[in-house]
N, C-alpha and C positions, 0 to 999 in steps of 0.2 A: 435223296439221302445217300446215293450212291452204296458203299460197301459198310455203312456203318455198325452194323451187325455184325462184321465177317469174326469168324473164331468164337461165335456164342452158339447156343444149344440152346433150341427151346423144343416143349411139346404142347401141340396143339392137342386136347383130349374133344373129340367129336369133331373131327377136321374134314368126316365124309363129304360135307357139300353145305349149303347159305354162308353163316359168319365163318364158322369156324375154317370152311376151306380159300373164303377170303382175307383170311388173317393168317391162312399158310402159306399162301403165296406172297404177300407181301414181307411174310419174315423171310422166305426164301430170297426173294430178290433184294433184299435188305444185305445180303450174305449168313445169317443163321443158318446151322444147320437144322431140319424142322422133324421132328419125328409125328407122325400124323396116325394118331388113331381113331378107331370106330371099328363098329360091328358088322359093315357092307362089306366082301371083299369081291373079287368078279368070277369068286364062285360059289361066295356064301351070303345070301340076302338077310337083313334083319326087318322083325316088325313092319318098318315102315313100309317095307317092300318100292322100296323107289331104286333107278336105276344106277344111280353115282355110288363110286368106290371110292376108297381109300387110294389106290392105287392111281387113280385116276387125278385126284389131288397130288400126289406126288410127281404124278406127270407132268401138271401143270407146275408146279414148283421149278420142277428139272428149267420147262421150257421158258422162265424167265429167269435161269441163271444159278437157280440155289440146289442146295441139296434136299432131298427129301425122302425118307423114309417111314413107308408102311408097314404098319402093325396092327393087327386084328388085334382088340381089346374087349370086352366089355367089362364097363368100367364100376358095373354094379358087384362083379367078382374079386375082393380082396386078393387072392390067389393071383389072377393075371394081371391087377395095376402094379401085384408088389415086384414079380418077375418081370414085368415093362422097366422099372426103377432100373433093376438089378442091370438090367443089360444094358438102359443109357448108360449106369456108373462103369459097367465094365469099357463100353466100345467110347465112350466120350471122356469119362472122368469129374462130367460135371452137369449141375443144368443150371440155365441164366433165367430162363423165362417158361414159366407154364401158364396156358392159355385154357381153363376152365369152360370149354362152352358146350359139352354133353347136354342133347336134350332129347332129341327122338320121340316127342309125346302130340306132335300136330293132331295124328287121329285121336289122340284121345280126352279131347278137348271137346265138352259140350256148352258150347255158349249159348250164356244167356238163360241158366237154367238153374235152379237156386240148389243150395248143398244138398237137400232132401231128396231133390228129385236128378240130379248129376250121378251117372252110375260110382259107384264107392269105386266099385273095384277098378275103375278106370282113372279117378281122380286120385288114389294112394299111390297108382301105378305113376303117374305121374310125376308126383313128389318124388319117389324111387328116382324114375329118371331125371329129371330136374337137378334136387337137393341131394340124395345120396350120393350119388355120382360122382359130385365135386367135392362131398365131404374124404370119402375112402380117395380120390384121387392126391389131395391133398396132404392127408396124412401119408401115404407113404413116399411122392415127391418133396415134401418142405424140408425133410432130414437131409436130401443130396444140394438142394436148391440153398439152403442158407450154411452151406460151406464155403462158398464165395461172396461178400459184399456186393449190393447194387442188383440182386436177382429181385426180379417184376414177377408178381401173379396178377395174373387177369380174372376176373368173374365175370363172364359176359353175362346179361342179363336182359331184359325187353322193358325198358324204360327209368325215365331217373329216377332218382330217390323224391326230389321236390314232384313228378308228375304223377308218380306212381301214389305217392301220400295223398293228395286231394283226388284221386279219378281211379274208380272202382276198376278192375281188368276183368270186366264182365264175367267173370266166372272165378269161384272162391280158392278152386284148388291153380287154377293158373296165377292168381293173384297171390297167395300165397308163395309159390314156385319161385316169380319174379323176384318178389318183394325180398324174399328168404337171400336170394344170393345178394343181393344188395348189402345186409347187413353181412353176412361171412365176409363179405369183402373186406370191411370195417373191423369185423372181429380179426381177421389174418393179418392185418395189419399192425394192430395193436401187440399180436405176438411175434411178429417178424422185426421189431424197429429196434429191437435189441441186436440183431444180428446183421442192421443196417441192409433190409431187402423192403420192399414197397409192394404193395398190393391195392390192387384198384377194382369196382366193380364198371362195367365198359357197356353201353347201350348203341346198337346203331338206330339207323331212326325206321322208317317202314321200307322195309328189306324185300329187296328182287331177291330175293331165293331161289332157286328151282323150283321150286314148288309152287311158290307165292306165282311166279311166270306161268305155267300151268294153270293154275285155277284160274285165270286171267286169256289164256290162251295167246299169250305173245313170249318171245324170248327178248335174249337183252338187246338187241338190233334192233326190235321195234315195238320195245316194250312201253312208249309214250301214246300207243295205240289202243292199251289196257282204259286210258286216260276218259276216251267213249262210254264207259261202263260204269270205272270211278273216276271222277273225276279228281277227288284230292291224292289220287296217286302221281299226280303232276310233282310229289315232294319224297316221291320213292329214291330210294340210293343203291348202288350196288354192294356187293358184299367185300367187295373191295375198297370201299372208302373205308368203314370201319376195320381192315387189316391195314389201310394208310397208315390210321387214327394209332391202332397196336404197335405199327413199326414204330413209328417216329417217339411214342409213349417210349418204346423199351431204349430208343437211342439218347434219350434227354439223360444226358450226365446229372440234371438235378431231377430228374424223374420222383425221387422223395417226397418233394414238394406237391405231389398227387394224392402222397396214401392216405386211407380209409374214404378216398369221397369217392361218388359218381360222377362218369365221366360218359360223355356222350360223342360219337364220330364228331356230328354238326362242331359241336363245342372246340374238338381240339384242331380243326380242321384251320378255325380263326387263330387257335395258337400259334400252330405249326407251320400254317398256310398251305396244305397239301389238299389235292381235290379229288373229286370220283372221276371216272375214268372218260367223263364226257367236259370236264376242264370247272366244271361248277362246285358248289359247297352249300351240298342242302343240311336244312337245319330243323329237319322233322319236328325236337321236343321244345321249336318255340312255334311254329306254324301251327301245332296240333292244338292247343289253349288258345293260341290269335285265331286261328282259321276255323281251323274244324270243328273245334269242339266250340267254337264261339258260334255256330250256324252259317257262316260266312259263305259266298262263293268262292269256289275250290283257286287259288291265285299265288302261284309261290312266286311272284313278283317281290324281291327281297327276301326272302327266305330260301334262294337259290343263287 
């Protein structure tokens, strides 16, 4: 895509580390400038307590080219998303792209346990994080964002709309979470098309995170070695194919032609033709109904 980005302003909201800090790098090197928030900084931890910053993504930005800018946010505080606004419109004058992917709720995730017995106070927290998050982000970026025609919001979310509707996300308040941004993405749309801006909800498919690498006990260098343990993690992707997927999304001059549906890395990957960072094109949300969920032996033979 070379520079095709260059002269646009996006923010990536939850850019500390999985999608969102692979969809900041890839607008970086796109040429956007990327403004990167979250609640990590490398002197102030959040909840999760995991080791990646803010700072640290922006690093990674610089070192393929782009610009990138660190801001400690939490995005659950009206006060500090509205002051976030204020100083893109002052230092940029504008924003092209906001990239929705706050979430910070992995620990509080009890799978597989039914609404009654899932702690409340963990599963409301969640939504907070999840859905709130993107709602107050939202409303005080879409004022700066649809002053220019052609501005993209992203709703990043954990699966499509067609897999999520038939296949429970084993736990209610997760499933809920998902399914929620799904349709905001729909609903943002329907109110942005007036001001000629496109809004999409964005899935990648089962994601190397740092995290996900850790529980697994391998990094991304030889993370096909997780594959002994599970075996349909043979159809895992970096978090980098789904910031391909964002880049090449925000560069489609008829990008329009996207808004209100689900869109998944695999999916736009055949559009685009762009690949993860190992030259392949996995296609997690058709593998998972063929393969996985069908009982199958674990084979991305063709879904890779």
């Amino acid at each position: 895509m070379s520079r095709a980005l260059k002269g646009k302003v996006a923010l990536v909201a939850g850019a500390t580390r999985g999608a969102g800090r692979g969809i900041a790098v890839e607008l970086g090197a796109t040429g956007a400038t990327v403004y990167c928030t979250g609640r990590t900084t490398r002197t102030q931890s959040s909840e999760m307590k995991r080791p990646e910053t803010i700072e640290d993504t922006t690093e990674l930005v610089r070192q393929v080219g782009g610009t990138g800018i660190a801001v400690q946010v939490d995005q659950l505080v009206p006060e500090q998303v509205k002051g976030l606004m204020t100083r893109i419109e002052r230092e940029q004058g504008r924003l092209d792209i906001l990239v929705n992917d706050v979430w910070g709720s992995d620990l509080l995730i009890e799978w597989e346990k039914p609404v009654w017995e899932h702690s409340l106070d963990k599963g409301l927290r969640m939504l907070r994080l999840a859905v709130d998050t993107h709602l107050i982000t939202s409303h005080f970026a879409l004022p700066l964002l649809i002053k220019h025609p052609g501005g993209l919001v992203v709703e990043m979310t954990d699966g499509t709309a067609d897999y999520n509707r038939t296949n429970y996300r084993v736990s209610m308040f997760y499933d809920l979470a998902k399914t929620s941004l799904i349709r905001m993405a729909w609903a943002q749309a329907y109110e942005l098309k007036p001001y000629h801006c496109t809004a999409v909800a964005m899935t990648p498919g089962w994601l190397r995170s740092e995290l996900m690498l850790d529980i697994y006990g391998v990094t991304e260098a030889n993370w096909r070695d997780a594959c002994v343990k599970q075996p349909h993690f043979v159809i895992s992707e970096s978090p980098r194919y789904v910031g391909r997927a964002v880049a090449h999304l925000a560069g489609d001059p008829d990008m329009a032609r996207w808004s209100g549906q689900s869109l998944s890395s695999g999916q736009l990957a055949k559009v685009y033709g762009f690949t993860d960072l190992d030259g392949s094109q996995p296609d997690c949300w058709r593998y998972f109904p063929e393969v996985h969920d069908a009982g199958k032996p674990a084979d991305a033979t063709g879904y890779r």
